[in-house]
N, C-alpha and C positions, 0 to 999 in steps of 0.2 A: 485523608490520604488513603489511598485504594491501595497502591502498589509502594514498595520502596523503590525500586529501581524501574528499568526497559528489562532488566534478563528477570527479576523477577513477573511483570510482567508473563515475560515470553512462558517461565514454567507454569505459571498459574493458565493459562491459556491452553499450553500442552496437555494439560491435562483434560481436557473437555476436546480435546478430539484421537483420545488413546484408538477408536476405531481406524484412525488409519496409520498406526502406528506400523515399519515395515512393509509396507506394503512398495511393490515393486514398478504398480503406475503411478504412483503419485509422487509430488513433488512439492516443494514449500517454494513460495516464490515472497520477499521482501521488497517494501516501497520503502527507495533509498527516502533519508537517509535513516532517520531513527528506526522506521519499522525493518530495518534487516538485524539490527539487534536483535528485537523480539522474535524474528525468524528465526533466527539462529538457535536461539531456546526451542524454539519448538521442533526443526529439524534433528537436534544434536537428540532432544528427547524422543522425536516418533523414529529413528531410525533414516531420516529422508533425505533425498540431497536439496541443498538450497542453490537460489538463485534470485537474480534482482528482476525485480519488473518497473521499467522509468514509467512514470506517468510524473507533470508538475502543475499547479494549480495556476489557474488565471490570476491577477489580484487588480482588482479598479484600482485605477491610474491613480486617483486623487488620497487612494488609503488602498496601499498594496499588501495590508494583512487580509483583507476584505475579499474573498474569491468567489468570482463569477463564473468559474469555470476551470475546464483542466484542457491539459494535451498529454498525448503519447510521443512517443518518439516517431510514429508510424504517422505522424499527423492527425489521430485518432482527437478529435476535439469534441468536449462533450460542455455545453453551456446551459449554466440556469437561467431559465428564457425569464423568469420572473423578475431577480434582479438587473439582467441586462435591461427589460424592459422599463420598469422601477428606478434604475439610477440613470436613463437617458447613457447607458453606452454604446458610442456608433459604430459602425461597420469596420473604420480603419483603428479606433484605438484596441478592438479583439484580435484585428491581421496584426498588429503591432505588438500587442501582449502574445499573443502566439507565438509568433518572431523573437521575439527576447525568450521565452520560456523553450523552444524548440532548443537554440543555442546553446544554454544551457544542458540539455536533457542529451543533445550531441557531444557535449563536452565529458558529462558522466559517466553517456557509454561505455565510451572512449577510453576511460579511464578505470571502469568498474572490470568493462569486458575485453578489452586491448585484442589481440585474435583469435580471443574464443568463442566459437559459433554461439548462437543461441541455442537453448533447448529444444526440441521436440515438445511440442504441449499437445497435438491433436491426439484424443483417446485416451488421455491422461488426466487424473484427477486433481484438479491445481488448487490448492491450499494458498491465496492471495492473503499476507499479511503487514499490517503496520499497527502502530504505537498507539491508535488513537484516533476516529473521525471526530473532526467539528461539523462542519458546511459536508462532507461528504464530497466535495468536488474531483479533489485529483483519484479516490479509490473506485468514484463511478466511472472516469474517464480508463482506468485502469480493468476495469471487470468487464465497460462494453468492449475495448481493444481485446479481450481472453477470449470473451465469447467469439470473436470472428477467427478464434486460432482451432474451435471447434474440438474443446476439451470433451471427456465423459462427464465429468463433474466439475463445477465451477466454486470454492469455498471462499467465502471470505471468513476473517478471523480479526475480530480484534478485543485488546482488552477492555477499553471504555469507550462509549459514545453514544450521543443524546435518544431517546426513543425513536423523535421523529425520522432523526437520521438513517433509524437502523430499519424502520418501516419500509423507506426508498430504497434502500441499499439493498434488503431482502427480493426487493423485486425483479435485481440484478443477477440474483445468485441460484443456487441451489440450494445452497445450506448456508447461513449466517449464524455466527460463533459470536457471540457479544458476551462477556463477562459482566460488566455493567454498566446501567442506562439509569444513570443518574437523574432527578426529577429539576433540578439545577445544573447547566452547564456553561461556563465560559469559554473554556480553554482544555485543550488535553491536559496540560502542565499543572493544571491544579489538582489533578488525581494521582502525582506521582511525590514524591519526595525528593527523591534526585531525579531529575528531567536536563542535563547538561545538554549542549547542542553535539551533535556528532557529526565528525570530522570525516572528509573524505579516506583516512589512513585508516580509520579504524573499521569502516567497511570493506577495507580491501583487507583487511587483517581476518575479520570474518567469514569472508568471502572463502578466501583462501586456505582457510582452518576448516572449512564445514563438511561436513559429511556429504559421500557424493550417491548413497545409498544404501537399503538395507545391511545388515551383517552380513558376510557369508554364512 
């Protein structure tokens, strides 16, 4: 076990990017549901406001933990062309995975952000954080969807996830924040202690509790 918790996670994390601790362009943005936890550690610790970024992952029909891919809310669809190619998946069961996962990611919203605008992200340094890559799918879907919002900096952050993962994912970013790259990996949930599923209440509870900025 690496971590006990998600909020431990999120401080052991915080600490490895005290550089943009208050600073007044930046911003911490979490991938519902578990990585807003760990957001939330690390905004409360750099001084920064938080916020949600929806991306959800594709999952093959026949075994839906298995992701072939992700989407954004914005439609922003990012696919691993090797196992789409590799498991023979066609053109309609991706519109149809799409389709359930958009649903989804509208319903979230909906409920994460009810009528409050989105952020301003262009010229701003985005701090993209979750709990944990395996497959890497939904956080590439989520960092190509930033880059077209045309940040100054693009971060991703997280506590665990496999080398290879973090290889692709660096080629995404700016700067990639990995705590640790395990030489065996199955599952995020095997590096944590407590790994409970998180509940849409308690992002809205975080959400709503988180710093919206430096101090005065």
């Amino acid at each position: 076990m690496l971590f006990h918790d998600r909020k431990d996670a999120g401080q052991q994390l915080a600490g490895q990017l005290r550089e943009y601790a208050g600073r007044k362009d930046a911003i911490v943005l979490g991938i519902p549901r578990g990585g807003v936890v760990v957001a939330r550690q690390v905004a409360q610790a750099l001084h920064l406001p938080l916020d949600v970024f929806l991306s959800r992952k594709l999952g093959v029909p026949w075994q839906p933990e298995l992701a072939f891919g992700a989407i954004t809310t914005d439609g922003d669809l990012a696919l691993d062309e090797q196992s789409v190619r590799e498991l023979g998946i066609t053109q309609a069961q991706i519109a149809d995975a799409a389709q359930r996962a958009l649903t989804e990611l509208h319903r979230r919203k909906a409920l994460y952000r009810g009528q409050r605008p989105c952020p301003e992200l262009r010229g701003k340094t985005i701090i993209l954080v979750d709990d944990g890559i395996a497959t890497g799918a939904s956080i590439t879907a989520a960092l190509q969807a930033l880059r077209q919002k045309h940040p100054a900096k693009l971060v991703a952050a997280v506590p665990v996830a496999p080398a290879s993962t973090c290889l692709r994912i660096s080629t995404l970013t700016d700067q990639l924040v990995c705590l640790h790259q395990p030489p065996v990996f199955e599952a995020v949930g095997q590096f944590y202690r407590s790994f409970p599923q998180v509940k849409d209440t308690e992002v809205l509870s975080l959400l709503s509790s988180a710093p919206t900025g430096p101090p005065a």
